[in-house]
N, CA, C and O atoms as CSV, one atom per row, in Angstrom:
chain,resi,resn,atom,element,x,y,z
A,1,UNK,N,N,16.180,-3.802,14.725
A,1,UNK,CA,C,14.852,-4.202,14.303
A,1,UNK,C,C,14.127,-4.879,15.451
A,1,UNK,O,O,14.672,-5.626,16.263
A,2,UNK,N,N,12.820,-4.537,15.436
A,2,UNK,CA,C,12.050,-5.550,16.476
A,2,UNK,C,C,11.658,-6.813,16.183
A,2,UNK,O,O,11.234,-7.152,15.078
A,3,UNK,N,N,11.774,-7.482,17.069
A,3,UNK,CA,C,11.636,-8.993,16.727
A,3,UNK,C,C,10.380,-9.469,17.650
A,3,UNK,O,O,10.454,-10.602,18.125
A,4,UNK,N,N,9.217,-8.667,17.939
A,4,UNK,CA,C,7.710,-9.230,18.381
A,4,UNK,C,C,7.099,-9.360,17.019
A,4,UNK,O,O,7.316,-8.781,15.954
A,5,UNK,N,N,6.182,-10.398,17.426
A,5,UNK,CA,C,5.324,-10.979,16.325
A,5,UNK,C,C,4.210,-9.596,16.195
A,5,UNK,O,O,4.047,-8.866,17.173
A,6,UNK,N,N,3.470,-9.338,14.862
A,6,UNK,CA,C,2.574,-8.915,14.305
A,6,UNK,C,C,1.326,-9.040,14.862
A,6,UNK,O,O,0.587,-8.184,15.347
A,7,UNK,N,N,1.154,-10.572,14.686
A,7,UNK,CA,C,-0.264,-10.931,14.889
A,7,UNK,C,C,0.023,-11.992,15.831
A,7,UNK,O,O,0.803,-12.850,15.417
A,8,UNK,N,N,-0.548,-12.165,17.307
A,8,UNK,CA,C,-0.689,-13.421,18.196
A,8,UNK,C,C,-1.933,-13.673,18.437
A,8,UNK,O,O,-2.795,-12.951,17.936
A,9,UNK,N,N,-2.238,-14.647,19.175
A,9,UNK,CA,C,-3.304,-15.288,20.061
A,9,UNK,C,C,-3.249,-14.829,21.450
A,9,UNK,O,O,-2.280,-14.484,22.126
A,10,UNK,N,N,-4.790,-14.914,21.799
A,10,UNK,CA,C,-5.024,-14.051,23.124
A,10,UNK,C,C,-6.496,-15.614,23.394
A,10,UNK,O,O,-7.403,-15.773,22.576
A,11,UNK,N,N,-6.327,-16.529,24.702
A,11,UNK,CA,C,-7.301,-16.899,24.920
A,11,UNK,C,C,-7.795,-16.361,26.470
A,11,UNK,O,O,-7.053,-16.573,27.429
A,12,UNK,N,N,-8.975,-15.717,26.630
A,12,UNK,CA,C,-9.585,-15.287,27.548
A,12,UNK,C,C,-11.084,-16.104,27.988
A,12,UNK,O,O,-11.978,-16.463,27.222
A,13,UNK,N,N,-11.021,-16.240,29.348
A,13,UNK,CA,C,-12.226,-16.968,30.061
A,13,UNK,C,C,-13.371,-16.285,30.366
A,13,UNK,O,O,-13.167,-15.601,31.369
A,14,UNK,N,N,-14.523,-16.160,29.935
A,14,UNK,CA,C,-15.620,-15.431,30.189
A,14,UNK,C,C,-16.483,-16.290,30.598
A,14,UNK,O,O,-17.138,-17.089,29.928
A,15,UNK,N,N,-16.470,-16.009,32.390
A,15,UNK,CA,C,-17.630,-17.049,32.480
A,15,UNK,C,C,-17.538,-18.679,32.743
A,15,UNK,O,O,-16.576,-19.235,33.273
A,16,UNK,N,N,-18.391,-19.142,32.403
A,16,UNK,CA,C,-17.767,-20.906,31.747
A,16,UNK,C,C,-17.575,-21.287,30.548
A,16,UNK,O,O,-17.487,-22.490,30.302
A,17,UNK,N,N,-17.470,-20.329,29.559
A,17,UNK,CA,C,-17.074,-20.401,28.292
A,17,UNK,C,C,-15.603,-19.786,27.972
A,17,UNK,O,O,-15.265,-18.914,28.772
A,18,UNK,N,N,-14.689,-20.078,26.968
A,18,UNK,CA,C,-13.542,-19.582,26.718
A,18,UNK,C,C,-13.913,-18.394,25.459
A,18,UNK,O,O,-15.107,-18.237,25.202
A,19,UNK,N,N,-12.925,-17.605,24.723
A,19,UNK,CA,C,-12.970,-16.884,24.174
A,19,UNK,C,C,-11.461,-17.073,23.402
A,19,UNK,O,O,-10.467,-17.397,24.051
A,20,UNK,N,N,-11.420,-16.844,22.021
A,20,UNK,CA,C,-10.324,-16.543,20.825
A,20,UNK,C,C,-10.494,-15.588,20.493
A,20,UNK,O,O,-11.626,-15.281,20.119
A,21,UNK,N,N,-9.466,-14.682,20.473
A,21,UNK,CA,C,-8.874,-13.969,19.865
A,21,UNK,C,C,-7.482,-14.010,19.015
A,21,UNK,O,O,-6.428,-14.366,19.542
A,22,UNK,N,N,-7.574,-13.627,17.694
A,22,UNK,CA,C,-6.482,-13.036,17.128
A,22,UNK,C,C,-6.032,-11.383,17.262
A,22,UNK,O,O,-6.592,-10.487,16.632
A,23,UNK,N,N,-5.072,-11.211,18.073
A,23,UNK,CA,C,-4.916,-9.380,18.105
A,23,UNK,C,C,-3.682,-9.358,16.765
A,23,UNK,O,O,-3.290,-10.267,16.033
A,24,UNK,N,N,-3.323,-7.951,16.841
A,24,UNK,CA,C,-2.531,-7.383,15.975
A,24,UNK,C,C,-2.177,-6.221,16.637
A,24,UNK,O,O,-2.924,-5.362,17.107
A,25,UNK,N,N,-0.270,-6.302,16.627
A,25,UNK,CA,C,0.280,-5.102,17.477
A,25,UNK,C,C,-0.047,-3.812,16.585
A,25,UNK,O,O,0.128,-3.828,15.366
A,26,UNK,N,N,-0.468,-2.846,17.178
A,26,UNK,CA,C,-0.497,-1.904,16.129
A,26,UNK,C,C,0.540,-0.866,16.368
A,26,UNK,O,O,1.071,-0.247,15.445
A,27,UNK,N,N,0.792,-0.705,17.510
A,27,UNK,CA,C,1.920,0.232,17.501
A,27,UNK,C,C,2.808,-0.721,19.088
A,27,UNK,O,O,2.491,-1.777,19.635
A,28,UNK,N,N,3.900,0.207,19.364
A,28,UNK,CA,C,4.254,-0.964,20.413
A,28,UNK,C,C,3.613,-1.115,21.915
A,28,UNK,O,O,3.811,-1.947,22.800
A,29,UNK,N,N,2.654,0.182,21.821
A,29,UNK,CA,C,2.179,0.116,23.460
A,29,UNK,C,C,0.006,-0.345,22.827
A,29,UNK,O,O,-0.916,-0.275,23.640
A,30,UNK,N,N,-0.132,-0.605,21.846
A,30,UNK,CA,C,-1.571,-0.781,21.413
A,30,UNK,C,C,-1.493,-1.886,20.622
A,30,UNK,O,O,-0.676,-2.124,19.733
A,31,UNK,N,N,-2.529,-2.630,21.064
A,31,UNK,CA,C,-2.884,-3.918,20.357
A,31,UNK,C,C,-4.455,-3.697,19.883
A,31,UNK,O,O,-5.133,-2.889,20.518
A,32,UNK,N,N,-4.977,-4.344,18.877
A,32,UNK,CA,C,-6.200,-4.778,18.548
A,32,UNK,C,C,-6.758,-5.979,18.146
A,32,UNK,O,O,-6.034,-6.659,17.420
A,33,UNK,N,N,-8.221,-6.577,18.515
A,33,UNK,CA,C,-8.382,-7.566,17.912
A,33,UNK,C,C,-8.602,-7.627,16.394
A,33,UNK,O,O,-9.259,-6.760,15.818
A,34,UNK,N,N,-8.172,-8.420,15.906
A,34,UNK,CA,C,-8.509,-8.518,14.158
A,34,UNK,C,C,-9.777,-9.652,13.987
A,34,UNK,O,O,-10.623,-9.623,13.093
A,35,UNK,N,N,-9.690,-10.542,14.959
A,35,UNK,CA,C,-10.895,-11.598,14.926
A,35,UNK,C,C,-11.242,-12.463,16.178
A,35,UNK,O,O,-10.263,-12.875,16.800
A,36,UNK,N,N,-12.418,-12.788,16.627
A,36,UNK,CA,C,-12.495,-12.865,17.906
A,36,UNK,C,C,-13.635,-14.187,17.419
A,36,UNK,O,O,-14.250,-14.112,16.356
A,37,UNK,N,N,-13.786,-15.364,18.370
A,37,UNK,CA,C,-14.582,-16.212,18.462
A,37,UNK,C,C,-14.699,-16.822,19.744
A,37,UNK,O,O,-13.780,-17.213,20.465
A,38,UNK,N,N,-16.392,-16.878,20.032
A,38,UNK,CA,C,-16.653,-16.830,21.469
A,38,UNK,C,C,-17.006,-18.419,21.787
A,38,UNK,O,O,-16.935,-19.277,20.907
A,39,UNK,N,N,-17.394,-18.703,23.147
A,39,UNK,CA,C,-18.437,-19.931,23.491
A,39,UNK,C,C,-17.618,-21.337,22.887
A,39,UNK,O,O,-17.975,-22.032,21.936
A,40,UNK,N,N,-16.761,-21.463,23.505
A,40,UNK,CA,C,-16.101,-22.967,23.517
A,40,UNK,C,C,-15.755,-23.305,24.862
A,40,UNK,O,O,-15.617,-22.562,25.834
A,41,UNK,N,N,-15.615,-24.773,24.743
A,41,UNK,CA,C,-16.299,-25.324,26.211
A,41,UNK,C,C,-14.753,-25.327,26.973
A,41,UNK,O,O,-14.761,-25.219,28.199
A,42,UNK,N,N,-13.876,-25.407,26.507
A,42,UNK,CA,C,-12.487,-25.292,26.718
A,42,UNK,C,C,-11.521,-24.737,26.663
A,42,UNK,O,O,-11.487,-24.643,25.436
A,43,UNK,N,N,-10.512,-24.184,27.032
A,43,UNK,CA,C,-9.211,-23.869,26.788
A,43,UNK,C,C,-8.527,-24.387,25.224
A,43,UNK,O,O,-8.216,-23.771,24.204
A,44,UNK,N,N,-8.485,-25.684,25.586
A,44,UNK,CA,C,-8.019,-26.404,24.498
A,44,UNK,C,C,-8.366,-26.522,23.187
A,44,UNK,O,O,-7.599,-26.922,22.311
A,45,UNK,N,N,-10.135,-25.999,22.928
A,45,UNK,CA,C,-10.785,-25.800,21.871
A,45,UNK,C,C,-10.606,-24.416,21.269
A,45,UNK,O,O,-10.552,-24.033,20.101
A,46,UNK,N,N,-10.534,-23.802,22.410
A,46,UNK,CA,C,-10.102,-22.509,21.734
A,46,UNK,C,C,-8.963,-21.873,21.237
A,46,UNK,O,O,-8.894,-20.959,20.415
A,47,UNK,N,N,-7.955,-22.545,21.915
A,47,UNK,CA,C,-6.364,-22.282,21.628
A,47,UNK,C,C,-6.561,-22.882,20.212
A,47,UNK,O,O,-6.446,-22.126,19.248
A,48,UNK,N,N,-6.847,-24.179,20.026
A,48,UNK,CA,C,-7.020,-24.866,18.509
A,48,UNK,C,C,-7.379,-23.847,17.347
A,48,UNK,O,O,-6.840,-23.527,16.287
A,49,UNK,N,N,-8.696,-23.429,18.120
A,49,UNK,CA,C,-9.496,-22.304,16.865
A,49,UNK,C,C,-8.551,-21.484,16.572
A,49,UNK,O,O,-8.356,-21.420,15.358
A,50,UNK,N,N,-7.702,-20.652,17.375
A,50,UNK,CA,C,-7.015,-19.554,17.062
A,50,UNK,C,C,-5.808,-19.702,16.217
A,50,UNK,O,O,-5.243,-18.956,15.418
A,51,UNK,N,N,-5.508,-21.376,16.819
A,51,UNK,CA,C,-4.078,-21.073,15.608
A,51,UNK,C,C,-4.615,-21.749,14.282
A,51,UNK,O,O,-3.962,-21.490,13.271
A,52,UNK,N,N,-5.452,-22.381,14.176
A,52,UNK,CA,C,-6.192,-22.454,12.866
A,52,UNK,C,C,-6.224,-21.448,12.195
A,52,UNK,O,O,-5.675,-21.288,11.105
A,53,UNK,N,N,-7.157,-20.348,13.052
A,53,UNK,CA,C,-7.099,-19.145,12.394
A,53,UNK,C,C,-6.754,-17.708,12.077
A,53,UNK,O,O,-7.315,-16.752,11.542
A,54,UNK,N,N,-5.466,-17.997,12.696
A,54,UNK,CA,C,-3.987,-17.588,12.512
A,54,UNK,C,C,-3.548,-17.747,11.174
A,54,UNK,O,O,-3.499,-16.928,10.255
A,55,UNK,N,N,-3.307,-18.679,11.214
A,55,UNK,CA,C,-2.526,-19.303,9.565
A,55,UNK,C,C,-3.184,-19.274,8.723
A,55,UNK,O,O,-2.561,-19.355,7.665
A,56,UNK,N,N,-4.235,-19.192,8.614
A,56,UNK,CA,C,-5.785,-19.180,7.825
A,56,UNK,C,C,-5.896,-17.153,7.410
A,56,UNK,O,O,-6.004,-16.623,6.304
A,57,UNK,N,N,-5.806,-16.452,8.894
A,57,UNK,CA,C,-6.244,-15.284,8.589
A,57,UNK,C,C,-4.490,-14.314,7.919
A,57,UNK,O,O,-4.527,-13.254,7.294
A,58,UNK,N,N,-3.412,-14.931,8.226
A,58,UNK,CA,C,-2.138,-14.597,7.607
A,58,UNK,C,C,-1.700,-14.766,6.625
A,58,UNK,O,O,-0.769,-14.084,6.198
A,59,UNK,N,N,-2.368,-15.943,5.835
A,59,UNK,CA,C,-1.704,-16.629,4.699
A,59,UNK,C,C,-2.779,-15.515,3.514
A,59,UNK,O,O,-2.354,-15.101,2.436
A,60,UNK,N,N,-4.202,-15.217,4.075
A,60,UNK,CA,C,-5.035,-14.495,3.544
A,60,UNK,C,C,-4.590,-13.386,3.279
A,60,UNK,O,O,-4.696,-12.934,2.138
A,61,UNK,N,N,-3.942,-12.643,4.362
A,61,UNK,CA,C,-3.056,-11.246,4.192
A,61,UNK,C,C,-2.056,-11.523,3.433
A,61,UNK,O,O,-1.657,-10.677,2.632
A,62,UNK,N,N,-1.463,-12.745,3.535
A,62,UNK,CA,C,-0.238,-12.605,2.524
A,62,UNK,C,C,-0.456,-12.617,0.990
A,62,UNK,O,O,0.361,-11.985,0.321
A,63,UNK,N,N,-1.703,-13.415,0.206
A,63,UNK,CA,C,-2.097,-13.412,-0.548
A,63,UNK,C,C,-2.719,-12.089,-1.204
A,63,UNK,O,O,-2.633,-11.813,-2.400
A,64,UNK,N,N,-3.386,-11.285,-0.186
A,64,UNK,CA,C,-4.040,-9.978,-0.678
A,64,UNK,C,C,-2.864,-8.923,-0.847
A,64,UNK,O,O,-2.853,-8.318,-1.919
A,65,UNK,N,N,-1.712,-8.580,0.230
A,65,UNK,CA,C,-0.889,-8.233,0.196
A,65,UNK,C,C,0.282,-8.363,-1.683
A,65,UNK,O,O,0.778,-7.614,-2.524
A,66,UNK,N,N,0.179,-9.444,-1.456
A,66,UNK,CA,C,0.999,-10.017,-3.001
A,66,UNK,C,C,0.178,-9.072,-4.224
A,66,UNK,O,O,0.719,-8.178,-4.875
A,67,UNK,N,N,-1.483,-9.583,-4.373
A,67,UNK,CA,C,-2.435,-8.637,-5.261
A,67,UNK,C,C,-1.957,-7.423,-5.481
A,67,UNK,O,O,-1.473,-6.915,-6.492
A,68,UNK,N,N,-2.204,-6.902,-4.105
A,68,UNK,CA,C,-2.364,-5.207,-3.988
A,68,UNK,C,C,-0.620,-4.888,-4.601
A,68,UNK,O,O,-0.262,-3.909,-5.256
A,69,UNK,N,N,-0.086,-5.610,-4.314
A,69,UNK,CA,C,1.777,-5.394,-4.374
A,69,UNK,C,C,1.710,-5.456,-6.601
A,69,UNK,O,O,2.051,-4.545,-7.356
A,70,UNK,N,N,1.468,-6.069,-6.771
A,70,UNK,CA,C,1.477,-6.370,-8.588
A,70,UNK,C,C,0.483,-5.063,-9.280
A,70,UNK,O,O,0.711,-4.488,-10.344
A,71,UNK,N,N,-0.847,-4.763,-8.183
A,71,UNK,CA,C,-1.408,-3.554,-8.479
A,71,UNK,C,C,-0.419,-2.045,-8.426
A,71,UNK,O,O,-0.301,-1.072,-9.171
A,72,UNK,N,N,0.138,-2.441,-7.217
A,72,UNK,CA,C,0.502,-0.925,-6.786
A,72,UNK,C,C,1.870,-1.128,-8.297
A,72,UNK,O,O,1.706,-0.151,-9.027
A,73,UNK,N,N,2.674,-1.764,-8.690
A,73,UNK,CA,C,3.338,-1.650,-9.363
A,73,UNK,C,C,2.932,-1.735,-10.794
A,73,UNK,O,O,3.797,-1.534,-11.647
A,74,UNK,N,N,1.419,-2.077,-11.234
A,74,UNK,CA,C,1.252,-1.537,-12.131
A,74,UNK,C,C,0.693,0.402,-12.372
A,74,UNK,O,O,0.620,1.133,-13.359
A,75,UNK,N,N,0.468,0.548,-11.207
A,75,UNK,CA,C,-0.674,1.378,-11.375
A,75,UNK,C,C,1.146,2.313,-11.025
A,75,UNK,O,O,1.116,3.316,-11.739
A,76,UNK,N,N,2.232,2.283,-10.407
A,76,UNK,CA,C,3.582,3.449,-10.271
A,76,UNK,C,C,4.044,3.487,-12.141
A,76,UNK,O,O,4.523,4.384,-12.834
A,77,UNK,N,N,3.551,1.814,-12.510
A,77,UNK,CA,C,4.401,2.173,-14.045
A,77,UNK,C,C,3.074,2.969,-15.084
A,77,UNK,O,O,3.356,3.848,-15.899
A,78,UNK,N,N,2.247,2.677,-14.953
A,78,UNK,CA,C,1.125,3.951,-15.231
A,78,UNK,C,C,1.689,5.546,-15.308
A,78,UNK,O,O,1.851,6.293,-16.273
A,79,UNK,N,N,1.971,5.780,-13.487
A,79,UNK,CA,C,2.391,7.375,-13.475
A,79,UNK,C,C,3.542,7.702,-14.067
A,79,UNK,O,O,3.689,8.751,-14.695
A,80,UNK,N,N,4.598,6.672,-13.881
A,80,UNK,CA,C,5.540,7.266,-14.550
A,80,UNK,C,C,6.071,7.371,-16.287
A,80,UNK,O,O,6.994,7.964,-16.846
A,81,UNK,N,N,5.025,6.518,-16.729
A,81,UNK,CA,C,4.569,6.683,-18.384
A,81,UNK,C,C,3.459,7.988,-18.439
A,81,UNK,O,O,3.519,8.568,-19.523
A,82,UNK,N,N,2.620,8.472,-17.637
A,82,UNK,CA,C,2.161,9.739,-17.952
A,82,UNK,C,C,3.346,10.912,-17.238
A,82,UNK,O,O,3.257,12.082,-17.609
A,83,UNK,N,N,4.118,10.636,-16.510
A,83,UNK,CA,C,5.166,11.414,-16.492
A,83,UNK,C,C,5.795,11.843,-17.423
A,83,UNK,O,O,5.649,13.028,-17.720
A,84,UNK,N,N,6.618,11.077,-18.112
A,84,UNK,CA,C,7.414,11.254,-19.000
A,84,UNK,C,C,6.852,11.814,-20.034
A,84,UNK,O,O,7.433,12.807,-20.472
A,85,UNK,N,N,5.508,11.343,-20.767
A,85,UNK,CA,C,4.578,11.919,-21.540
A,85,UNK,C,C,4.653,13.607,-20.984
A,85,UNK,O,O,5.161,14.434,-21.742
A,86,UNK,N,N,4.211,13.964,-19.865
A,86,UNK,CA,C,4.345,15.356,-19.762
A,86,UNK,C,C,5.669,15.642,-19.747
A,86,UNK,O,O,5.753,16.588,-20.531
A,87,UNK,N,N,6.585,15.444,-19.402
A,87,UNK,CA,C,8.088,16.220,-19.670
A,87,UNK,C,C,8.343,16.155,-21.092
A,87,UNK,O,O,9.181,16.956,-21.507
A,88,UNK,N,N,7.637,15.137,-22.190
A,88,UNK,CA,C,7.917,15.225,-23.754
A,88,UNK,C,C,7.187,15.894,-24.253
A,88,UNK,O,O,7.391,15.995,-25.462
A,89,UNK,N,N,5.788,16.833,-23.614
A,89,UNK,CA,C,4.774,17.364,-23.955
A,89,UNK,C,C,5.771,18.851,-23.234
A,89,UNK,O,O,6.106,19.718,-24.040
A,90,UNK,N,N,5.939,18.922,-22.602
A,90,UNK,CA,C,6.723,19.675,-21.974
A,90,UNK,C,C,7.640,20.919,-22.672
A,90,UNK,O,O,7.407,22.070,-23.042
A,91,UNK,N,N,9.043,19.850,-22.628
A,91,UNK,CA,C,9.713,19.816,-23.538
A,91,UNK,C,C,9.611,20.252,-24.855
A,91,UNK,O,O,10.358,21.208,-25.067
A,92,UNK,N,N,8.883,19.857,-25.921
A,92,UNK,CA,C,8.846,20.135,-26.939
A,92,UNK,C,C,7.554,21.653,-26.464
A,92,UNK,O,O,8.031,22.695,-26.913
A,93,UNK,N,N,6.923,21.774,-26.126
A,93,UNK,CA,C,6.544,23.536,-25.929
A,93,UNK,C,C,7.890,24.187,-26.016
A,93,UNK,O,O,8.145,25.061,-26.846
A,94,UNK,N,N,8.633,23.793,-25.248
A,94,UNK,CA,C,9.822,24.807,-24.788
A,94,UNK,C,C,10.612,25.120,-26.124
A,94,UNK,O,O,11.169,26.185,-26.389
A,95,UNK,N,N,10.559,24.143,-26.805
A,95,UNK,CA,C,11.152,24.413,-27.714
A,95,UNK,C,C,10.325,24.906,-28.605
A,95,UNK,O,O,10.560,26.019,-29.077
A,96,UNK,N,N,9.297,24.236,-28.967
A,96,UNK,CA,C,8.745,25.393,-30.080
A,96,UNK,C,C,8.730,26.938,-29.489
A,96,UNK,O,O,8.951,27.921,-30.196
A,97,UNK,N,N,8.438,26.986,-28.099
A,97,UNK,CA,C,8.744,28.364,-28.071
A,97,UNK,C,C,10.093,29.590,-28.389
A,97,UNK,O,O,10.092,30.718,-28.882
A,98,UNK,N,N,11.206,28.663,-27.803
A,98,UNK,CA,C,12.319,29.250,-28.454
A,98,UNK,C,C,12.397,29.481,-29.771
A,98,UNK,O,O,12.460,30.534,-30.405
A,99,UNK,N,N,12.377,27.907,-30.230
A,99,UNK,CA,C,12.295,28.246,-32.595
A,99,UNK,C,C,11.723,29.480,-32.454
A,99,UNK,O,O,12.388,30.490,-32.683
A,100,UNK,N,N,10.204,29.554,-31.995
A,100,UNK,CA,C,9.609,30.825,-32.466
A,100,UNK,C,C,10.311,32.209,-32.294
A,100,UNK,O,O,10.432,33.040,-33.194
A,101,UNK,N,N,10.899,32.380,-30.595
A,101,UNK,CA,C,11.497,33.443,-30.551
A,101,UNK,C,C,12.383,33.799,-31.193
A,101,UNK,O,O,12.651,34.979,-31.423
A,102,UNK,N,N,12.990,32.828,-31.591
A,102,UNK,CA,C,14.446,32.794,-32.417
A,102,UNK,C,C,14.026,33.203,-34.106
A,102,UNK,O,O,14.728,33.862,-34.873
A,103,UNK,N,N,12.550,32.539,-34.426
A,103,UNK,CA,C,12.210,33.038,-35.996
A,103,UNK,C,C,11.802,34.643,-35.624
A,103,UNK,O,O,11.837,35.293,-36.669
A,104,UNK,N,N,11.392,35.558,-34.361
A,104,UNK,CA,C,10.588,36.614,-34.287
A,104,UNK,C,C,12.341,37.675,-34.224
A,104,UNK,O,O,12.603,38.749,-34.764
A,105,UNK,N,N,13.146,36.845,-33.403
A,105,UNK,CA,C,14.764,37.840,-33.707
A,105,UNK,C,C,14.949,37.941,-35.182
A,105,UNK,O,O,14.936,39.073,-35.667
A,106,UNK,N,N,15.093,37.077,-35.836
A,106,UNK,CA,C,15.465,36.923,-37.312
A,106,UNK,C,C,15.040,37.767,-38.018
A,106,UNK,O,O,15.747,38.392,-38.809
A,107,UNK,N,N,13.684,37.958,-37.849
A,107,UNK,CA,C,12.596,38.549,-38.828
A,107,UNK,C,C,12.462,39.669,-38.616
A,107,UNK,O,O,11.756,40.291,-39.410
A,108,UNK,N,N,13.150,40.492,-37.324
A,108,UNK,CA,C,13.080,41.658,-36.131
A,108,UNK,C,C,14.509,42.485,-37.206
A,108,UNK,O,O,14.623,43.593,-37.730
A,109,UNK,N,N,15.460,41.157,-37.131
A,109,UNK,CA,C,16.557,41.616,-37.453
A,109,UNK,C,C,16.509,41.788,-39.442
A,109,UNK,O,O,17.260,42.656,-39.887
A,110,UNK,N,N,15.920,41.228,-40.165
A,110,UNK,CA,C,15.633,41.382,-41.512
A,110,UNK,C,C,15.435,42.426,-41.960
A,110,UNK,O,O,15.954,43.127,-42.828
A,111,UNK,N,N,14.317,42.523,-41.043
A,111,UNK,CA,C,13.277,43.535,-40.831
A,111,UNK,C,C,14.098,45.516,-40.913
A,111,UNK,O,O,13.706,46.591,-41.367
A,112,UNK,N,N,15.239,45.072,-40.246
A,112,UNK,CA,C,16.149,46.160,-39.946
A,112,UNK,C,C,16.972,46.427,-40.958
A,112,UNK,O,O,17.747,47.384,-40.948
A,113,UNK,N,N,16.881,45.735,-41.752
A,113,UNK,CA,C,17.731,45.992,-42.780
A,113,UNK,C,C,17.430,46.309,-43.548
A,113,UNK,O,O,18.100,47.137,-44.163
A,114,UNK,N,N,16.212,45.855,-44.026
A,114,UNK,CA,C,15.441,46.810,-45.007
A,114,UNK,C,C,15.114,48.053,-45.510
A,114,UNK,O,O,14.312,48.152,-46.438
């Protein structure tokens, strides 16, 4: 398993102003920013901002993540209750079709005797 972080901090100097970034690895050779905040007078102000909003912008994913996670498992027990519904919808065709074939032998065979 890989053991690099997800989401880090990136502080960059533009100028006489600093720059925050939060990136996000997206694959192992590509990164992107997820949130960027410009124009602080320092290093130190900006490193601050970022891990503020770090924990701020992760704890957010973890929370939406959790949502979507209780959704996605209602919405799999959904399909697999209209699943089963069609294999019992299914199912019982199959069989009425046999009964039937089985009443059309009978009646084929009655029929012959007559």
């Amino acid at each position: 398993m890989a053991t690099g972080k997800k989401y880090d901090i990136q502080i960059k100097q533009s100028n006489d102003t600093w720059i925050a970034q939060i990136t996000r690895q997206v694959t192992s050779r590509k990164t992107t920013v997820s949130k960027q905040q410009d124009g602080f007078d320092s290093e130190q102000a900006a490193r601050t901002w970022a891990e503020q909003a770090l924990t701020d912008f992760v704890a957010t994913l973890k929370t939406r993540n959790k949502r979507h996670g209780v959704q996605r498992k209602e919405d799999d027990e959904i399909k697999r209750q209209r699943a089963n519904r069609r294999a019992d919808k299914t199912a019982a065709a199959k069989n009425q079709a046999k009964e039937l074939a089985e009443n059309r032998k009978l009646n084929a065979k009655l029929g012959d005797d007559d």
